[in-house]
N, C-alpha and C positions, 0 to 999 in steps of 0.2 A: 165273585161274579162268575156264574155259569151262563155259557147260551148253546141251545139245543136248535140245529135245522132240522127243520120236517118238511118233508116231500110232499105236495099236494099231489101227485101221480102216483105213486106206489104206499104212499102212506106211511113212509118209512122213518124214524125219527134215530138221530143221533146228534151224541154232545159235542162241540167242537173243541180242537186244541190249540185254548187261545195263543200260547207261547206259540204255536207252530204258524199259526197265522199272522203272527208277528213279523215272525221270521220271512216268511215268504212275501210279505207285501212291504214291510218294513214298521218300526216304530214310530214312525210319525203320522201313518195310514188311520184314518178313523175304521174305528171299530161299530158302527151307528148301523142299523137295521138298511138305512138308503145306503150304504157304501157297499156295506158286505153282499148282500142278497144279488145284484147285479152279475155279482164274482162267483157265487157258488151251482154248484152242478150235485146233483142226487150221485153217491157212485153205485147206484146198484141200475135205475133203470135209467141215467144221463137225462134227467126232465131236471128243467129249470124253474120251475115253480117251484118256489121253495118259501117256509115261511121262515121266521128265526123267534124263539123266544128266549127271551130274557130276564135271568134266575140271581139277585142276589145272595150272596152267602150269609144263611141265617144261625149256623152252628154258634153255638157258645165257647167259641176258643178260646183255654184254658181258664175258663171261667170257676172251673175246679179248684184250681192253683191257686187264684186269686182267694177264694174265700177261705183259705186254712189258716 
């Protein structure tokens, strides 16, 4: 699972570091679009409008391996 914040103010879009947000709110913290979004700030122009999208991991890991 990947989730990208994007700036509705500056338009600016980056992936977040979910381990790091772990870290810093703790593991029992929901990870939910209503939890997180409350807590985050743009760092380039400090607007809080922020949206979050949310990206399952579709790669085929080691799907190579498995068929040999």
């Amino acid at each position: 699972m990947s989730v990208t914040a994007g700036c509705l103010e500056c338009h600016r879009h980056q992936a977040l570091d979910l381990p790091a947000l772990r870290d810093r709110f703790g593991a029992d913290e929901s990870a939910t679009e209503w939890d997180l979004r409350p807590k985050m700030k743009c760092a380039v122009c400090g607007g809080r409008r922020v949206t979050l999208t949310y990206s399952p991991d579709t790669s085929p890991k080691d799907l190579y391996r498995k068929s040999r």
